[in-house]
Backbone atoms as SQL, in Angstrom:
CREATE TABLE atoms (id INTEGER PRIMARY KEY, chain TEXT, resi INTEGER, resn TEXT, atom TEXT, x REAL, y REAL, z REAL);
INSERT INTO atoms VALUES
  (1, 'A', 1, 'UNK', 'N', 73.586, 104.533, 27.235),
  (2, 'A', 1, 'UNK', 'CA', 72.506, 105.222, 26.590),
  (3, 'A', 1, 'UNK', 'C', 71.554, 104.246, 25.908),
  (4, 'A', 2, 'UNK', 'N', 72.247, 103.232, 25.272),
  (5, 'A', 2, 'UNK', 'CA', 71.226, 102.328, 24.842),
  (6, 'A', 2, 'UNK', 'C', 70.279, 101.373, 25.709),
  (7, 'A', 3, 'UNK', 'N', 70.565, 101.151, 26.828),
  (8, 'A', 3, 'UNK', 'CA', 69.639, 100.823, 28.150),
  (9, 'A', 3, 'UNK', 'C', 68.464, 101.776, 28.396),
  (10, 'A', 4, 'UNK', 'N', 68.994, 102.798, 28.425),
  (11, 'A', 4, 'UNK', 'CA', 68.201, 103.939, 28.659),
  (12, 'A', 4, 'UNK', 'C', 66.940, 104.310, 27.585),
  (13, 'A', 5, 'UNK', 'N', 67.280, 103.765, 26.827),
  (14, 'A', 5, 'UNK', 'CA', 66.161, 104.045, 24.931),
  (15, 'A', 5, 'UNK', 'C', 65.642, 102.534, 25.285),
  (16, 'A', 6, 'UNK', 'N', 65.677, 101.147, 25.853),
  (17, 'A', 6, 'UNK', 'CA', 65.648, 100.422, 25.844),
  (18, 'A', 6, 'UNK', 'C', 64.430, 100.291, 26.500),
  (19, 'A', 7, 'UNK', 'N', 64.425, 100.835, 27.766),
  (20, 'A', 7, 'UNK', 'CA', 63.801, 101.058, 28.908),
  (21, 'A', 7, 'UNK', 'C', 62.279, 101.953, 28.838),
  (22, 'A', 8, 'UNK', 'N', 62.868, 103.153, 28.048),
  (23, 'A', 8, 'UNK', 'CA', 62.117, 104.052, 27.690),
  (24, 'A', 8, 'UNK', 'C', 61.121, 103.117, 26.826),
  (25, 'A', 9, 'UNK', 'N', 61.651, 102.644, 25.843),
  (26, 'A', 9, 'UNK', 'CA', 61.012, 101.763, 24.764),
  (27, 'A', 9, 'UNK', 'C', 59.994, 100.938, 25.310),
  (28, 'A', 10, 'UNK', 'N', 60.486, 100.135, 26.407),
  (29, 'A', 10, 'UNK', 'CA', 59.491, 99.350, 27.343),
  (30, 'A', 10, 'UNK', 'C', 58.306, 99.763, 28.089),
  (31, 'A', 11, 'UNK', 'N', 58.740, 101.312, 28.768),
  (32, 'A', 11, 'UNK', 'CA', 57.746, 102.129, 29.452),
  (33, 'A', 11, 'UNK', 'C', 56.938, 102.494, 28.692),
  (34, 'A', 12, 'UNK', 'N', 57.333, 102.822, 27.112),
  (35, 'A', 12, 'UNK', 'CA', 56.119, 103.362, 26.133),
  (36, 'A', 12, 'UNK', 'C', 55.153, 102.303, 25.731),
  (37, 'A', 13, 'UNK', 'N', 55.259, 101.523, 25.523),
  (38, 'A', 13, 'UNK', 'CA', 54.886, 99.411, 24.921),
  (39, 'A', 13, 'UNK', 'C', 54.066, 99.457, 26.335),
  (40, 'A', 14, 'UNK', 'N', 54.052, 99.672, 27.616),
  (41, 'A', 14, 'UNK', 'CA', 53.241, 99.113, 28.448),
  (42, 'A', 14, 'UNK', 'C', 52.259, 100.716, 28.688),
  (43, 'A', 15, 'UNK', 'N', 52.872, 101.578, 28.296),
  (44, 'A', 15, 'UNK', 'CA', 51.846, 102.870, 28.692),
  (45, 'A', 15, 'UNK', 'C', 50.576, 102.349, 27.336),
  (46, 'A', 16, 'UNK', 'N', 51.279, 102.061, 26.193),
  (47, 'A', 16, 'UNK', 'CA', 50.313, 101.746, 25.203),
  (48, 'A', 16, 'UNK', 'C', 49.116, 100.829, 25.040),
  (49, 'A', 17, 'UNK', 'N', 49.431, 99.747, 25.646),
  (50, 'A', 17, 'UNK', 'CA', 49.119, 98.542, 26.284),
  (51, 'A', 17, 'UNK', 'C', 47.936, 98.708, 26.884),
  (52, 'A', 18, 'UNK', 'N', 48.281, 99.589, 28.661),
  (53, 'A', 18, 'UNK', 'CA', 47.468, 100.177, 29.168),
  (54, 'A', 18, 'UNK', 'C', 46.361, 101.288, 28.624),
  (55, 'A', 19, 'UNK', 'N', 46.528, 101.912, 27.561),
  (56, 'A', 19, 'UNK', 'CA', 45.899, 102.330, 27.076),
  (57, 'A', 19, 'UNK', 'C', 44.637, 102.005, 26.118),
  (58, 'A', 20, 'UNK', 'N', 45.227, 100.679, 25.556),
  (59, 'A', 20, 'UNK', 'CA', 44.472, 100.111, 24.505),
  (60, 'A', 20, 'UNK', 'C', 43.000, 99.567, 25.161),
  (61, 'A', 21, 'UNK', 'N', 42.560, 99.181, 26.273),
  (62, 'A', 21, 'UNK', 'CA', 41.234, 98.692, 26.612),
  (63, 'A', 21, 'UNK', 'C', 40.111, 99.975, 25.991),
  (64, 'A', 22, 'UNK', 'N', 40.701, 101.566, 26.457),
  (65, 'A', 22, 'UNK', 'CA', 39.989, 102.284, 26.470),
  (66, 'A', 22, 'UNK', 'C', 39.850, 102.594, 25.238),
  (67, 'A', 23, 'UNK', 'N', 40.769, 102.800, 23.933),
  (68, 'A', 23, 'UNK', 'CA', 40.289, 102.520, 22.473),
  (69, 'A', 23, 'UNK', 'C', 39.165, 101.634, 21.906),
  (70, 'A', 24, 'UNK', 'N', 39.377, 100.437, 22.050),
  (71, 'A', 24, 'UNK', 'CA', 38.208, 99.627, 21.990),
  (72, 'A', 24, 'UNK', 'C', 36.948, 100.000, 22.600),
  (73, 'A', 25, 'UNK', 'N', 37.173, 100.194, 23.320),
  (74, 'A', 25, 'UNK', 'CA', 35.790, 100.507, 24.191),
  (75, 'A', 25, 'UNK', 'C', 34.860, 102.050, 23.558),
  (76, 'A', 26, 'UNK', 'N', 35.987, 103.023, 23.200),
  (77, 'A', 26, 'UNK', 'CA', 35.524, 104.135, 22.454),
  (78, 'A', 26, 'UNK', 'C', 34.659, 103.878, 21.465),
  (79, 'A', 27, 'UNK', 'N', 35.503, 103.115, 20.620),
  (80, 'A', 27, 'UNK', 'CA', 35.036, 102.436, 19.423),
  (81, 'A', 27, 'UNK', 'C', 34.160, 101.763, 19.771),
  (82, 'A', 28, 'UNK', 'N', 33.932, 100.893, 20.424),
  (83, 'A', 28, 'UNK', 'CA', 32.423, 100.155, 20.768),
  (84, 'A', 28, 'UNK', 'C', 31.352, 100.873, 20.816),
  (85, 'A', 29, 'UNK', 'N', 31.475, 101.850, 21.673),
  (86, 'A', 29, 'UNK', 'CA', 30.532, 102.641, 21.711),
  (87, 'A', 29, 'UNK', 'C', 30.418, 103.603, 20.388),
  (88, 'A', 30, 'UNK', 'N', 31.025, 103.694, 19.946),
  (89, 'A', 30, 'UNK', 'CA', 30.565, 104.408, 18.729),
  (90, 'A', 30, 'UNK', 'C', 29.935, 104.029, 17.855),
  (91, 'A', 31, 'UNK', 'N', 30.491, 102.719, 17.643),
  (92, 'A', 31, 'UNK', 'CA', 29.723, 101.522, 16.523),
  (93, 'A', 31, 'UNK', 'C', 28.260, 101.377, 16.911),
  (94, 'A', 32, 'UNK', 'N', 27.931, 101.115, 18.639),
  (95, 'A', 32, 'UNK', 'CA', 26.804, 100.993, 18.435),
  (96, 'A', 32, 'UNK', 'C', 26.006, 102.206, 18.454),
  (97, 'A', 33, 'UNK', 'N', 26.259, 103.519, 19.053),
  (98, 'A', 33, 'UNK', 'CA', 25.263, 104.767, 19.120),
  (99, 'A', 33, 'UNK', 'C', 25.166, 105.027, 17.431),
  (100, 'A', 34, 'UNK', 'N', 26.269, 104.555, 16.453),
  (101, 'A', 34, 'UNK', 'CA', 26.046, 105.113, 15.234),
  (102, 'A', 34, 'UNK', 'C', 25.102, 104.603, 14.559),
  (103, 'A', 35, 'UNK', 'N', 25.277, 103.573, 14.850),
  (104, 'A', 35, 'UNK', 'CA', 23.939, 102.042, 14.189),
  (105, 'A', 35, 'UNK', 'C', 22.142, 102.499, 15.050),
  (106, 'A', 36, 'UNK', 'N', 22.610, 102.825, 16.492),
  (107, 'A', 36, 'UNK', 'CA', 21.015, 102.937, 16.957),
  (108, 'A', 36, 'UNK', 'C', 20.717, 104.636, 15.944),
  (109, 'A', 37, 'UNK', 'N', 21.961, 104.973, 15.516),
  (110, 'A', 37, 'UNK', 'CA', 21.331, 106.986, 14.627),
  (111, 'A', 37, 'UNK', 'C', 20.959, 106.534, 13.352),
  (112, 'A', 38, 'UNK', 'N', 21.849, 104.903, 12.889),
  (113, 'A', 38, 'UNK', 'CA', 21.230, 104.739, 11.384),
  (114, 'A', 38, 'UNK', 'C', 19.512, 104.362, 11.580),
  (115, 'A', 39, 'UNK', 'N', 19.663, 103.325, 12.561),
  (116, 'A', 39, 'UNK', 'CA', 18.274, 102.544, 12.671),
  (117, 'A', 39, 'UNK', 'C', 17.270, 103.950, 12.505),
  (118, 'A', 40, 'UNK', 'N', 17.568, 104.769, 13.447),
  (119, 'A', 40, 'UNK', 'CA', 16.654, 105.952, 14.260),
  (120, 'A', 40, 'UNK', 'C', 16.054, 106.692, 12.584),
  (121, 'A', 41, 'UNK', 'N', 17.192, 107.272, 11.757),
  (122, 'A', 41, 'UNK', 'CA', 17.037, 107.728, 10.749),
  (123, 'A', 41, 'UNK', 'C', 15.868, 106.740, 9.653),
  (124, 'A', 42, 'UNK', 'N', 16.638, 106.024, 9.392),
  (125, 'A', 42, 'UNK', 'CA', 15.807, 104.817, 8.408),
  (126, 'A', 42, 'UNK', 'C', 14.444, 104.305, 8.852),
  (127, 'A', 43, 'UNK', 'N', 14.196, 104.216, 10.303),
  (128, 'A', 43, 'UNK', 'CA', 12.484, 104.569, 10.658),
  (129, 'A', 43, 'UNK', 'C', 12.265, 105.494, 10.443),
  (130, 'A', 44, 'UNK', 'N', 12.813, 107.102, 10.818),
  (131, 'A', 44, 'UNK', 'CA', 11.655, 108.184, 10.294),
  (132, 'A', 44, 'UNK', 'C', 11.419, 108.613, 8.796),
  (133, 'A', 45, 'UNK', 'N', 12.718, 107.942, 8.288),
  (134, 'A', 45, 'UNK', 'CA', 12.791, 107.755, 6.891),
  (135, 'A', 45, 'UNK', 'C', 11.218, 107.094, 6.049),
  (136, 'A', 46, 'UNK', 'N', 11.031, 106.007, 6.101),
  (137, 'A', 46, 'UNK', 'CA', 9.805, 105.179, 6.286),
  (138, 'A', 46, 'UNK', 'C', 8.756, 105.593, 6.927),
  (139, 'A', 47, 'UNK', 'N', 8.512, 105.975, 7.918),
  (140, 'A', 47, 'UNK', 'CA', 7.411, 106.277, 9.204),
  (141, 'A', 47, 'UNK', 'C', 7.201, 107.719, 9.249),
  (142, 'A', 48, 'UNK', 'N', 7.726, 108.675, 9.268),
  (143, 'A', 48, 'UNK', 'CA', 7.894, 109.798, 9.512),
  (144, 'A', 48, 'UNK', 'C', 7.541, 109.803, 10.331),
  (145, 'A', 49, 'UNK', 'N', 7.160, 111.596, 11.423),
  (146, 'A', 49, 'UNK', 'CA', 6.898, 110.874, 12.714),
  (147, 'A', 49, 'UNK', 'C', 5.456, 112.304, 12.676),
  (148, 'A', 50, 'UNK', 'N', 4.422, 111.777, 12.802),
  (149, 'A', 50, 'UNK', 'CA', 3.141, 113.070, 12.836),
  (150, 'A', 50, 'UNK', 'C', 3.336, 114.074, 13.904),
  (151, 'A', 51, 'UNK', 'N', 4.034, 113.586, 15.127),
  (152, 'A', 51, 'UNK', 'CA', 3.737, 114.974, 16.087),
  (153, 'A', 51, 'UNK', 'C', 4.214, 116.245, 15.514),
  (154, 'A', 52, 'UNK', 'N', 5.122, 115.827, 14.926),
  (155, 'A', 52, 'UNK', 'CA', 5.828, 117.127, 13.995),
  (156, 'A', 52, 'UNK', 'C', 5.939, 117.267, 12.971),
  (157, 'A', 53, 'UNK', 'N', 4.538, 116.594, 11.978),
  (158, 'A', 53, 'UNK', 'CA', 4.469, 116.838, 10.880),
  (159, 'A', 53, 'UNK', 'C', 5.408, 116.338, 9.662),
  (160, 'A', 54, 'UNK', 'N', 6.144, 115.571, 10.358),
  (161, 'A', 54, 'UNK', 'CA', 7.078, 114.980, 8.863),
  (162, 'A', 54, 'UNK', 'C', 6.316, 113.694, 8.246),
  (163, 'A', 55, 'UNK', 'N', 6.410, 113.860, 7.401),
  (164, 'A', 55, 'UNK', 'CA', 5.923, 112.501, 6.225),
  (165, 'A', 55, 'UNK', 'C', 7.284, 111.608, 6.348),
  (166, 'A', 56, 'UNK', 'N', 6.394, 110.558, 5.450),
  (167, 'A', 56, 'UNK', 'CA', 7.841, 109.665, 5.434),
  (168, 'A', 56, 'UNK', 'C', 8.601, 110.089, 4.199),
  (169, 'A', 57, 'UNK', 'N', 9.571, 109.679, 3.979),
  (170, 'A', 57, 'UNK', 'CA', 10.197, 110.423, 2.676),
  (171, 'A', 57, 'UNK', 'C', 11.114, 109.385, 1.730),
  (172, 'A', 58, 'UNK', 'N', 10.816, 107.822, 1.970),
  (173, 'A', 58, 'UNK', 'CA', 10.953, 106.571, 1.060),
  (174, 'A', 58, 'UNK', 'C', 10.549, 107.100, 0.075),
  (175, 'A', 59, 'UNK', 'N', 9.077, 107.373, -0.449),
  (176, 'A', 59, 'UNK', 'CA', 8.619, 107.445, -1.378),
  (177, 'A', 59, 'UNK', 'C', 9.230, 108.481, -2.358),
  (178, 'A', 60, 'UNK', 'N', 9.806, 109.229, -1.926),
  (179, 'A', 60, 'UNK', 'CA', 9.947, 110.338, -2.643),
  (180, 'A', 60, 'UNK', 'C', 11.665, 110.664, -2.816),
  (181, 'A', 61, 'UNK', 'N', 12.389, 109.663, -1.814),
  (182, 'A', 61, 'UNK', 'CA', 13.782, 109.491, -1.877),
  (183, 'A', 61, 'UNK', 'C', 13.638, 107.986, -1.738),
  (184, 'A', 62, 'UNK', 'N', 13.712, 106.983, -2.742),
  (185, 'A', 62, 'UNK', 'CA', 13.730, 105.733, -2.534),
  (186, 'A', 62, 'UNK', 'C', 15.272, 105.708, -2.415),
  (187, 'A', 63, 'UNK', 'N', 15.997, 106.168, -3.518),
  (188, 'A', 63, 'UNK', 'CA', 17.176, 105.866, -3.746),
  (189, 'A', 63, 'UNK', 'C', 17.974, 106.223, -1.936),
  (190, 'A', 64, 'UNK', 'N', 17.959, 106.994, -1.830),
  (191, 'A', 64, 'UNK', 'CA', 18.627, 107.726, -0.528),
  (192, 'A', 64, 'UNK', 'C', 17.672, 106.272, 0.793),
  (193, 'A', 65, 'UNK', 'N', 17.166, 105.928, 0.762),
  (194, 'A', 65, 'UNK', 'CA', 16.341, 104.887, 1.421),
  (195, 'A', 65, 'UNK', 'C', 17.165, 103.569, 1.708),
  (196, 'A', 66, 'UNK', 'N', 17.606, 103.204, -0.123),
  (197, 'A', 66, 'UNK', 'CA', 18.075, 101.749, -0.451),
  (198, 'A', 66, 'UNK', 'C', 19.710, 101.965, 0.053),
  (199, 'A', 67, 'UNK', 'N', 20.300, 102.777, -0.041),
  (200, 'A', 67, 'UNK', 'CA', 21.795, 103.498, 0.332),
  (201, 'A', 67, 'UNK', 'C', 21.545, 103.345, 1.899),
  (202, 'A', 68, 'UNK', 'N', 20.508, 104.147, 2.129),
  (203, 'A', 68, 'UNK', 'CA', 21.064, 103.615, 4.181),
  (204, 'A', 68, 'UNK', 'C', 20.232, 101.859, 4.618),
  (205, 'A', 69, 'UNK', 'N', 19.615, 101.879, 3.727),
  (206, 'A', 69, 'UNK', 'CA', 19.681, 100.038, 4.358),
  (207, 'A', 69, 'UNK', 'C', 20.874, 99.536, 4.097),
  (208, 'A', 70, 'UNK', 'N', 21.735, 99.551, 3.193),
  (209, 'A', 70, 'UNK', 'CA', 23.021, 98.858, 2.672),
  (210, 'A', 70, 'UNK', 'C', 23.874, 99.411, 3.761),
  (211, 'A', 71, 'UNK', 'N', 24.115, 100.865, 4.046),
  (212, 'A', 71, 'UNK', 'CA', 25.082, 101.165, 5.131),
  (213, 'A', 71, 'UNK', 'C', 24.562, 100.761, 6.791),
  (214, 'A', 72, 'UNK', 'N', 23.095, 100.485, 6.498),
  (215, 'A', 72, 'UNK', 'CA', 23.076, 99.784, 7.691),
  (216, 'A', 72, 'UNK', 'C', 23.606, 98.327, 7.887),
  (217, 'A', 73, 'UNK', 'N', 23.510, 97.635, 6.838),
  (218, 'A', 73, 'UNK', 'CA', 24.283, 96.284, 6.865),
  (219, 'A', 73, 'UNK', 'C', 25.146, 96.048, 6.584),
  (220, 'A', 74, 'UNK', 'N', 26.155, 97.513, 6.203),
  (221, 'A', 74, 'UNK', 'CA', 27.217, 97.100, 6.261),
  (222, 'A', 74, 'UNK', 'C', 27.708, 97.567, 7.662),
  (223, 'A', 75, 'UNK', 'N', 27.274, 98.061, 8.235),
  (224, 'A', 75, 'UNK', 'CA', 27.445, 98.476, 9.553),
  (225, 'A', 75, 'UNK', 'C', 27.607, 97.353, 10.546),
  (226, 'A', 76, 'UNK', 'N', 26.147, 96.482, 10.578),
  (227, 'A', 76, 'UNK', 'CA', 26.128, 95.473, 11.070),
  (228, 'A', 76, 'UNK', 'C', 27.133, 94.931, 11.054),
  (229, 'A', 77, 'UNK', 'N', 27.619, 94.180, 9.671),
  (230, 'A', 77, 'UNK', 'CA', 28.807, 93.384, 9.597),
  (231, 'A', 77, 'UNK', 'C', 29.851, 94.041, 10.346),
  (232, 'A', 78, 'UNK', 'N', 30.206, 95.092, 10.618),
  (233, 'A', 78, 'UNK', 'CA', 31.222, 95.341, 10.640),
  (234, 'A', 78, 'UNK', 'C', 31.211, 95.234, 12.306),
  (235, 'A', 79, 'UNK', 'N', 30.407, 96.255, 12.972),
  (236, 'A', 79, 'UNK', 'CA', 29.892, 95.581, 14.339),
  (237, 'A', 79, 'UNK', 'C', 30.124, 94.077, 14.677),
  (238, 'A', 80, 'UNK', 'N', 29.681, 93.173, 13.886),
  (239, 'A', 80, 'UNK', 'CA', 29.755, 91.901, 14.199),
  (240, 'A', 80, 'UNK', 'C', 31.487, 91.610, 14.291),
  (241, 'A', 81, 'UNK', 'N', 32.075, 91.358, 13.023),
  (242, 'A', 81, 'UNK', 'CA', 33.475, 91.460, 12.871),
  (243, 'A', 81, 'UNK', 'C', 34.166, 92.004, 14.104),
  (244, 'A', 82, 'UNK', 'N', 33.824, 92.727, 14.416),
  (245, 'A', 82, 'UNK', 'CA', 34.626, 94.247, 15.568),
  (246, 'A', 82, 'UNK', 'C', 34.194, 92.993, 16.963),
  (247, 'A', 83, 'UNK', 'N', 33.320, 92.804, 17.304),
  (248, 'A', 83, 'UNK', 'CA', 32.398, 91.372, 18.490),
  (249, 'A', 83, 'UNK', 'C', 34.012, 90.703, 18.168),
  (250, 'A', 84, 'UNK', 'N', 33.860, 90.036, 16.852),
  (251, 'A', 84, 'UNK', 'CA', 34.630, 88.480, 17.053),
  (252, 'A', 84, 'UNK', 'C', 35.994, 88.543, 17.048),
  (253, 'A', 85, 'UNK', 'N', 36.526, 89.657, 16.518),
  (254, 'A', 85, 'UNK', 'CA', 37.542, 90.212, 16.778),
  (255, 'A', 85, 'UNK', 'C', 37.766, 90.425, 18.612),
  (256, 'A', 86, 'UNK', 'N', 37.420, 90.885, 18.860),
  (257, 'A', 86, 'UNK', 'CA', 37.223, 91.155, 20.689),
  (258, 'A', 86, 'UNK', 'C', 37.233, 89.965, 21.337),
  (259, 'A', 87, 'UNK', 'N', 36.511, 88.790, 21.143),
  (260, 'A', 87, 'UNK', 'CA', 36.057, 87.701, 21.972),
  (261, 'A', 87, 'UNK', 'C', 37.723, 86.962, 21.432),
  (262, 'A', 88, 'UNK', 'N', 37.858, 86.771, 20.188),
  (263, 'A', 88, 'UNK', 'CA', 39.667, 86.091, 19.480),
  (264, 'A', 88, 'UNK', 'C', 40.506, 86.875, 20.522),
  (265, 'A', 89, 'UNK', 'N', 40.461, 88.383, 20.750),
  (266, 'A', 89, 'UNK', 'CA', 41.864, 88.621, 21.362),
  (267, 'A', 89, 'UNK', 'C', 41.675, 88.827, 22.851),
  (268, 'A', 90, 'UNK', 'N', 40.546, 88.510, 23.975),
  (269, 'A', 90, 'UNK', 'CA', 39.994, 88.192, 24.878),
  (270, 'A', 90, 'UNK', 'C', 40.381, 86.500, 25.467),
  (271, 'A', 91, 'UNK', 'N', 39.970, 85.623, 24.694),
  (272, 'A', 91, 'UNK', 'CA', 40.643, 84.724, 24.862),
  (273, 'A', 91, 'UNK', 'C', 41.933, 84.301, 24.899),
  (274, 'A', 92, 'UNK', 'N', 42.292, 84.832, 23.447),
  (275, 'A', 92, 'UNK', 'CA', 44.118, 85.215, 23.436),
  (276, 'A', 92, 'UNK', 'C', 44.515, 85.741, 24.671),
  (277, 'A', 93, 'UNK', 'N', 44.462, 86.579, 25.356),
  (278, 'A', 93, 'UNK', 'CA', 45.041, 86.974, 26.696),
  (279, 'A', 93, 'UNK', 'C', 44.760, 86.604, 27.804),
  (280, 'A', 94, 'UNK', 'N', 43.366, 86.075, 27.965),
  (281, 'A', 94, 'UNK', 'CA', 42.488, 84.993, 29.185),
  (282, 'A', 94, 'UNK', 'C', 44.065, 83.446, 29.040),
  (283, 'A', 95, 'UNK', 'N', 44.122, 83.193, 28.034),
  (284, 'A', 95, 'UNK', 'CA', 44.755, 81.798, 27.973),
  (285, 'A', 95, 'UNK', 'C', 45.961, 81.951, 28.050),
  (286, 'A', 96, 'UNK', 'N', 46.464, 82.842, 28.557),
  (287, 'A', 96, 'UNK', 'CA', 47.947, 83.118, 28.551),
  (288, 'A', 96, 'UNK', 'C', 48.361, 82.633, 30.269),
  (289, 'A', 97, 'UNK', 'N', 47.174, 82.646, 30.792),
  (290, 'A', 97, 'UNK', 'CA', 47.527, 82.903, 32.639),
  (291, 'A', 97, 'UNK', 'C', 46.293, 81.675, 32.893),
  (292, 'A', 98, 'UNK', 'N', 47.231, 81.240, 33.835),
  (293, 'A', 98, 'UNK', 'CA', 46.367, 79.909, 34.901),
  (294, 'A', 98, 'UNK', 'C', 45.099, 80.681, 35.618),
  (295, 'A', 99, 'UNK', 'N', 44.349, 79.950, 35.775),
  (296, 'A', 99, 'UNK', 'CA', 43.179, 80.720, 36.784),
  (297, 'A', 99, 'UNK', 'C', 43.382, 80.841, 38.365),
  (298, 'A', 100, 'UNK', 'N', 42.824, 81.705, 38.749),
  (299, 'A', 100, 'UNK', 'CA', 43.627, 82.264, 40.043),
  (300, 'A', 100, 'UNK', 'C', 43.325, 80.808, 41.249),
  (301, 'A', 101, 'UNK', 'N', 44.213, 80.753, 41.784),
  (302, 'A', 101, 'UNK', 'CA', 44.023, 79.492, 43.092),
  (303, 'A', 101, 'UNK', 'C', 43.157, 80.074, 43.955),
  (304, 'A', 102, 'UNK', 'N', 41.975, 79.159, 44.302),
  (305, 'A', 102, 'UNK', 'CA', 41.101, 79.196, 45.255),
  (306, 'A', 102, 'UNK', 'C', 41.428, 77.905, 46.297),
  (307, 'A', 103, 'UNK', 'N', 41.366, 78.576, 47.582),
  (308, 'A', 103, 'UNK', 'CA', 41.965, 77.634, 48.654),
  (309, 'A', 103, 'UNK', 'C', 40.864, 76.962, 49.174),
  (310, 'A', 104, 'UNK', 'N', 40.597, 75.533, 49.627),
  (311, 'A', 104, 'UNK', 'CA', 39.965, 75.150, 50.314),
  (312, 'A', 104, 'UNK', 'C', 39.594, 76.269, 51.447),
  (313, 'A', 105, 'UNK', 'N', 38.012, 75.980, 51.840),
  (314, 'A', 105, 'UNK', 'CA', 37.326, 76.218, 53.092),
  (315, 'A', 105, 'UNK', 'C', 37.905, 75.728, 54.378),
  (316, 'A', 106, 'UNK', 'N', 38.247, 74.408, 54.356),
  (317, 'A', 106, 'UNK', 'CA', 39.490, 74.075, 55.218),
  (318, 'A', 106, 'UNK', 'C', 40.921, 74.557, 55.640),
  (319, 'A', 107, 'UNK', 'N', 41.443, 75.179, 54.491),
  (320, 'A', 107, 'UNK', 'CA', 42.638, 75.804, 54.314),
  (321, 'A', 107, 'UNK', 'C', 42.162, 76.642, 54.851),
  (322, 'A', 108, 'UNK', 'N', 41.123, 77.755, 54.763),
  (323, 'A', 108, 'UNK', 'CA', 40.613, 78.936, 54.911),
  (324, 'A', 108, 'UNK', 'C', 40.368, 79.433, 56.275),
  (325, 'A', 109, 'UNK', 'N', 40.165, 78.370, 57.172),
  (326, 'A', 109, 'UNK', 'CA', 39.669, 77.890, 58.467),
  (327, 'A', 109, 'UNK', 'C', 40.861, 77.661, 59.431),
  (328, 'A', 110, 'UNK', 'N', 41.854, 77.574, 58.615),
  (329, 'A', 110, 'UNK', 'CA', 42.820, 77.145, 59.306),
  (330, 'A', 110, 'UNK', 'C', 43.300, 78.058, 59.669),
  (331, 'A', 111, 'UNK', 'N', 43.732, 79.018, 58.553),
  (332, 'A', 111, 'UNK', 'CA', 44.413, 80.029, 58.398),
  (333, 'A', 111, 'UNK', 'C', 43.746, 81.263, 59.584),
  (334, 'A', 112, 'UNK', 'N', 42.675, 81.266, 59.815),
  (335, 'A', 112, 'UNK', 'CA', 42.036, 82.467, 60.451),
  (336, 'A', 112, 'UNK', 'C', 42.158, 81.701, 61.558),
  (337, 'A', 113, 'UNK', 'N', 42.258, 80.419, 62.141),
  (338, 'A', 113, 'UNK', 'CA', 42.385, 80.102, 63.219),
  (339, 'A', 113, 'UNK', 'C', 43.415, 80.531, 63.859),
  (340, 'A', 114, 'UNK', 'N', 44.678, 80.298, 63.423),
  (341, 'A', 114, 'UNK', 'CA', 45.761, 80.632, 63.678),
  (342, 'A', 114, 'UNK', 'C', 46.501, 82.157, 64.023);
């Protein structure tokens, strides 16, 4: 029985594994569509937009203004962090494995000759 939980244990560790590219990637995308909704906001914030009559509304909500520039940079950072984090454990697993053998054109020639 303990082989058996052992095994199981292993099948779950690689189902997880396999799973994990597509987490990140969720998250990527979220980080950035959330950042292009802060940007999007914080221009009409400033700009308003005339086809539809909105003013800008800095002036009249500075405070609410100075709050999403800060969550926009903290956003950034964190985006960034989330990058270097990715590229650290990208390499970490790139450097684990030799690069794949490429055979001579000669070798290559041979082989189809035959």
């Amino acid at each position: 029985m303990g082989d058996r939980d052992k095994q199981a244990g292993q099948q779950q560790l690689w189902k997880d594994r396999l799973h994990q590219p597509h987490r990140t990637r969720v998250v990527a995308y979220l980080m950035v569509t959330s950042a292009a909704a802060v940007i999007e906001i914080l221009y009409l914030a400033y700009n308003g937009d005339k086809d539809v009559s909105w003013s800008e509304a800095c002036s009249s909500y500075g405070r609410f203004c100075s709050r999403v520039k800060v969550a926009l940079v903290l956003h950034a950072l964190a985006l960034l962090f989330f990058l270097v984090l990715s590229l650290i454990s990208t390499y970490r697993v790139f450097s684990r494995y030799q690069p794949p053998y490429v055979a001579s054109e000669d070798m290559e020639e041979r082989r189809i000759n035959h």
